[in-house]
C-alpha positions in Angstrom: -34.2 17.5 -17.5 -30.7 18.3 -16.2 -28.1 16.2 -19.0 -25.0 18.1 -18.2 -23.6 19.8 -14.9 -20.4 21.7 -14.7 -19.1 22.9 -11.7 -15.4 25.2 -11.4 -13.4 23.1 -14.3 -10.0 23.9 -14.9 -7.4 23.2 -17.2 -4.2 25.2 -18.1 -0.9 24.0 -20.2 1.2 24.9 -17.6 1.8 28.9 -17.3 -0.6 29.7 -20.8 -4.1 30.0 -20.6 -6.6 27.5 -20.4 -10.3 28.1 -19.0 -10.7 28.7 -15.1 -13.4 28.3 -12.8 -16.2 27.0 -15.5 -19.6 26.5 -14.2 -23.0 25.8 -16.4 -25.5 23.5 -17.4 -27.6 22.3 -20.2 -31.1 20.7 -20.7 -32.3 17.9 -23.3 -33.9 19.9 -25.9 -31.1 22.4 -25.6 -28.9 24.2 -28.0 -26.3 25.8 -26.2 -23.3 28.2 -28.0 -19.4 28.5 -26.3 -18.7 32.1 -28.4 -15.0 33.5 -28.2 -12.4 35.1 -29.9 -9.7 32.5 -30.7 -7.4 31.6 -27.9 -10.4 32.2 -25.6 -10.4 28.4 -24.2 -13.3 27.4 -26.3 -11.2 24.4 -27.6 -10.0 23.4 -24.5 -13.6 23.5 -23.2 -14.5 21.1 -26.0 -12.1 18.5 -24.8 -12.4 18.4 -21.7 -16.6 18.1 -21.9 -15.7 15.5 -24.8 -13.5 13.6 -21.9 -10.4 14.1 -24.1 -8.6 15.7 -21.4 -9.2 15.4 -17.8 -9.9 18.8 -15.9 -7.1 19.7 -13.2 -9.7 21.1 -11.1 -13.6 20.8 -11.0 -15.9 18.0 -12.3 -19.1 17.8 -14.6 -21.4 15.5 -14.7 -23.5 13.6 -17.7 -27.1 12.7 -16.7 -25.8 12.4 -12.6 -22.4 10.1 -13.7 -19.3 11.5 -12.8 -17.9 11.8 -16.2 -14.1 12.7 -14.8 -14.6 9.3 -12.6 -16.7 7.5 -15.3 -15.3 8.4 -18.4 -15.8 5.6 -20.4 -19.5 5.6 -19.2 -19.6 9.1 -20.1 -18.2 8.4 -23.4 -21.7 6.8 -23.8 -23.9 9.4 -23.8 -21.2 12.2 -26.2 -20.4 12.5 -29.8 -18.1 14.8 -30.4 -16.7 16.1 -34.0 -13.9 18.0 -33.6 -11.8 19.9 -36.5 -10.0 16.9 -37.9 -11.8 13.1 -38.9 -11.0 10.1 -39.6 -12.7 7.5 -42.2 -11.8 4.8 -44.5 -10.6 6.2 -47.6 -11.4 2.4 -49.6 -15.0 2.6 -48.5 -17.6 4.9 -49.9 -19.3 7.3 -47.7 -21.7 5.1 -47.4 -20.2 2.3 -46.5 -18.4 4.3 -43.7 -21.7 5.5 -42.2 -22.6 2.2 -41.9 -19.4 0.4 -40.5 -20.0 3.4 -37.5 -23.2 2.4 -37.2 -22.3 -0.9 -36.5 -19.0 -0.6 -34.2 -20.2 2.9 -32.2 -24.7 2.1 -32.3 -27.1 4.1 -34.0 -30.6 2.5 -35.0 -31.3 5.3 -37.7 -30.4 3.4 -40.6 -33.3 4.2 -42.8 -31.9 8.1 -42.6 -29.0 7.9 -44.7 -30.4 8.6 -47.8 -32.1 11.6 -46.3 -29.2 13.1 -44.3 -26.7 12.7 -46.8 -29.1 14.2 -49.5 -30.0 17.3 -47.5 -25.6 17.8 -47.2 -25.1 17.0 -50.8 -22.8 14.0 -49.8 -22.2 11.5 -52.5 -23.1 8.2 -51.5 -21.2 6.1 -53.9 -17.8 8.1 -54.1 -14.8 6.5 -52.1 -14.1 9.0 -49.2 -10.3 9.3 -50.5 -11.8 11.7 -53.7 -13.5 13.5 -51.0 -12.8 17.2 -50.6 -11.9 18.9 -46.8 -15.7 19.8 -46.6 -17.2 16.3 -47.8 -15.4 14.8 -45.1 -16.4 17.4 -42.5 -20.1 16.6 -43.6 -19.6 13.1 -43.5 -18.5 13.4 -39.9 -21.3 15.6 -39.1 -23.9 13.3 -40.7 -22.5 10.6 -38.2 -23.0 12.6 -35.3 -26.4 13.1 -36.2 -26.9 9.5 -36.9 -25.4 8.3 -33.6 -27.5 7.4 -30.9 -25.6 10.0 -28.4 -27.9 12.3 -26.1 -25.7 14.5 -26.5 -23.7 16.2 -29.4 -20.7 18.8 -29.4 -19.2 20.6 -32.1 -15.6 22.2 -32.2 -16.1 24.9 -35.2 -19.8 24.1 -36.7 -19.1 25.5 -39.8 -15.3 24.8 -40.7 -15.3 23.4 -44.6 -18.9 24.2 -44.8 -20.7 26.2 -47.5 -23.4 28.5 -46.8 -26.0 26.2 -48.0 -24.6 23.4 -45.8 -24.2 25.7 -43.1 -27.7 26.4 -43.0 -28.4 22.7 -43.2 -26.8 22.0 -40.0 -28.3 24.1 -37.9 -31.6 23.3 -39.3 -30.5 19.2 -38.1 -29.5 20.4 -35.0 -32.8 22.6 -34.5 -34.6 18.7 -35.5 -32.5 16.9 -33.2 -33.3 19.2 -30.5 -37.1 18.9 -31.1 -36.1 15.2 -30.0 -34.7 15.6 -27.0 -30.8 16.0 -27.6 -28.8 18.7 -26.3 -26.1 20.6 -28.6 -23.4 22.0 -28.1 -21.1 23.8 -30.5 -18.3 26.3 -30.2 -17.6 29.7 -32.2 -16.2 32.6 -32.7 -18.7 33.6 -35.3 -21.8 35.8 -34.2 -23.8 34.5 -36.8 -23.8 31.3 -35.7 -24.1 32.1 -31.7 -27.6 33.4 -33.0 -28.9 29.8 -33.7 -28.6 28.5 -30.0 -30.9 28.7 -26.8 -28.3 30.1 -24.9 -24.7 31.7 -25.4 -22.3 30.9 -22.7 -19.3 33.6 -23.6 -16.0 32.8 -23.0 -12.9 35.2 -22.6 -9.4 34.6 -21.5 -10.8 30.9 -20.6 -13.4 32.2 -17.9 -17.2 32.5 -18.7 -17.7 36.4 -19.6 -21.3 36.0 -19.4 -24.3 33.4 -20.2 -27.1 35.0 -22.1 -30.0 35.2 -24.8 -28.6 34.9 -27.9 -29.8 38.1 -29.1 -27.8 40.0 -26.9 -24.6 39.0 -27.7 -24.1 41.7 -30.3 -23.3 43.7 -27.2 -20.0 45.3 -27.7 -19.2 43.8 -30.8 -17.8 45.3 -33.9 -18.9 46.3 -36.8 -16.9 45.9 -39.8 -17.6 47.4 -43.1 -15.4 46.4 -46.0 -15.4 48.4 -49.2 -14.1 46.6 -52.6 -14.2 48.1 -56.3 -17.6 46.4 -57.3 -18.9 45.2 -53.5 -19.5 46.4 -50.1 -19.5 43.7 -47.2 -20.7 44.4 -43.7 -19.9 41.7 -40.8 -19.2 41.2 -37.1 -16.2 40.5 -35.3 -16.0 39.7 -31.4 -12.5 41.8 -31.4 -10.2 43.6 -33.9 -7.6 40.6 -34.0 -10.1 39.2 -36.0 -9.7 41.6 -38.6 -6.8 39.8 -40.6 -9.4 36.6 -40.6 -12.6 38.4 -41.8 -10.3 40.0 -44.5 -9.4 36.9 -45.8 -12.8 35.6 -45.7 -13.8 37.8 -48.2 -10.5 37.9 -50.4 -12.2 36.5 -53.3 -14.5 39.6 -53.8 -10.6 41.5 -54.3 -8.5 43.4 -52.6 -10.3 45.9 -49.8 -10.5 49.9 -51.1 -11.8 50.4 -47.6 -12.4 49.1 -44.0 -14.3 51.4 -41.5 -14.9 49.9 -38.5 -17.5 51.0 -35.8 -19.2 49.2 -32.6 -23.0 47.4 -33.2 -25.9 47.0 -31.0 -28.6 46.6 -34.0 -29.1 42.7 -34.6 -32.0 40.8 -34.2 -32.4 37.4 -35.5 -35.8 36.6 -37.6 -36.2 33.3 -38.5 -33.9 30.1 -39.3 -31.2 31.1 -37.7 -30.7 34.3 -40.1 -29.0 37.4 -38.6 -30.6 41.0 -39.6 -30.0 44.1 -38.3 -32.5 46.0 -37.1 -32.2 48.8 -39.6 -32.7 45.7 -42.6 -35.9 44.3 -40.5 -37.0 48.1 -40.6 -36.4 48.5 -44.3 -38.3 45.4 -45.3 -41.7 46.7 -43.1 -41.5 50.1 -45.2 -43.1 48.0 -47.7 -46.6 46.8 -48.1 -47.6 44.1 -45.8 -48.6 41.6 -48.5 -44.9 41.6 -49.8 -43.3 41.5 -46.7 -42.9 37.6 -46.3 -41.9 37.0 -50.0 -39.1 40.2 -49.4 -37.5 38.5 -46.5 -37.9 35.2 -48.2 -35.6 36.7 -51.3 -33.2 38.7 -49.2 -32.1 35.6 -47.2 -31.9 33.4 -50.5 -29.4 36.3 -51.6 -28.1 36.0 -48.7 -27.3 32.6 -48.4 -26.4 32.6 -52.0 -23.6 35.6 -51.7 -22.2 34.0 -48.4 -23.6 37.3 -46.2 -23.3 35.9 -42.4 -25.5 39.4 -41.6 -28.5 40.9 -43.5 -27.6 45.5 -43.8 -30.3 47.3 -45.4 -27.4 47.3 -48.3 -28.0 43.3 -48.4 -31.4 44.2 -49.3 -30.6 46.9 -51.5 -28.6 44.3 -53.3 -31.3 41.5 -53.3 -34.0 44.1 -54.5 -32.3 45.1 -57.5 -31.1 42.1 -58.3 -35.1 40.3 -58.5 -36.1 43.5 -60.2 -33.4 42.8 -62.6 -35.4 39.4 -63.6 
């Protein structure tokens, strides 16, 4: 079932860019990714779907309602977590849950305990002692909570840790299975590899909508040499560089960048990214070790930050367990 129609939006801050002639549509049950560089129109995008900011030019359309007509009906069916939240510093994180509950719906009561568990949120701890990231999950645990159709995320994994990085998209993959629609925008490969379908955006017009698999097309690799460490990740363009760089500053200061253009990912399972040469290196080895081998890599993985498994990822992760 159709939830969400877009037909030719537009929106531009006067002579800067904006995004032009947008057109696309999602199911319930969908996951759906806006990738870009930054300054791309992803953003904008976001607000205007989230009814923020009323498109000069075009319309959408939230289960058949006119949601640039209807916004406040619109408003119904939407949750949508942006960079910045807001909460009641006096009350714990529970207590805040709770109070949205209340005021905004949501009949899912009985799932605090679990979602807050599975983000590491502390129940009892006043939001004010909360950290940039325990705020972001708090936020995030409400959107999952909330009895919206349908969800949208500015930046899925801003403030987030690996580990709660990989929790979301497993809550997203769970919401889906009921019916919801997602839809979260990034500039980060990895994460474009968890959705159904990757609607690429450049210079604010769609570049292309596509399997998530292929949108390692033209991308660039990046391979980043440090005294004790070697890194390899993926950039959508080279004005990236300055951000992946400071990424990874706490590994030191970079000996060596070499930079080269990809075509080799394929995504396994859970929303982990390996390249096809990494996939290859794990079947070398005998088939009854195979599932345990990628089962260790990814906990490396996960555990080291890696948004893409290399066969030096599994280099890494081998001699680490045979270290044990």
């Amino acid at each position: 079932m159709e939830v969400l129609r877009v037909k030719n939006l537009e929106y531009k801050y006067g002579n800067k860019k904006g995004i032009e002639n947008i057109s696309f549509s999602a199911e319930d049950g969908e996951v759906v990714c806006i990738l870009g560089k930054n300054g791309s129109g992803k953003s904008t995008l976001i607000k205007v779907l989230s009814t923020l900011y009323k498109p000069q030019k075009g319309r959408f359309f939230v289960f058949g309602i006119d949601a640039v007509k209807n916004r406040q009906i619109a408003r119904r069916h939407i949750f949508t977590v942006f960079d910045e939240s807001s909460h009641f510093d006096f009350l714990s994180g529970k207590e805040n849950i709770k109070f949205f509950l209340k005021i905004y719906g949501g009949k899912r009561e009985n799932e605090i305990n679990d979602i807050f568990g599975k983000f590491g949120i502390n129940l009892e701890q006043n939001v004010k002692e909360y950290s940039f990231g325990m705020r972001r999950k708090l936020y995030l645990a409400q959107a999952i909570l909330s009895d919206a159709e349908i969800i949208i995320v500015d930046e899925p994994s801003l403030g987030l840790d690996s580990k709660s990085k990989l929790t979301l998209f497993k809550l997203f993959e769970k919401e889906k299975k009921n019916g919801r629609t997602i839809i979260y925008a990034t500039n980060r490969i990895e994460e474009a590899m968890n959705a159904d379908r990757v609607i690429h955006l450049e210079s604010g017009r769609i570049k292309s909508i596509t399997d998530p698999k292929k949108v390692i097309d033209g991308a660039i690799k990046v391979k980043i040499s440090f005294q004790n460490d070697v890194i390899t990740d993926y950039i959508l363009g080279i004005e990236e560089l300055p951000e992946l760089i400071r990424r990874y500053i706490a590994f030191g200061v970079p000996q060596k960048i070499e930079i080269a253009e990809s075509r080799n990912i394929e995504r396994v399972e859970e929303g982990i990214v390996w390249t096809k040469e990494a996939i290859k290196k794990v079947e070398n080895a005998p088939k009854f070790l195979r599932k345990m081998i990628y089962k260790v890599v990814e906990k490396y993985a996960n555990e080291r930050g890696y948004s893409i498994i290399t066969p030096e990822v599994v280099e890494e992760a081998k001699k680490k367990f045979e270290m044990r």
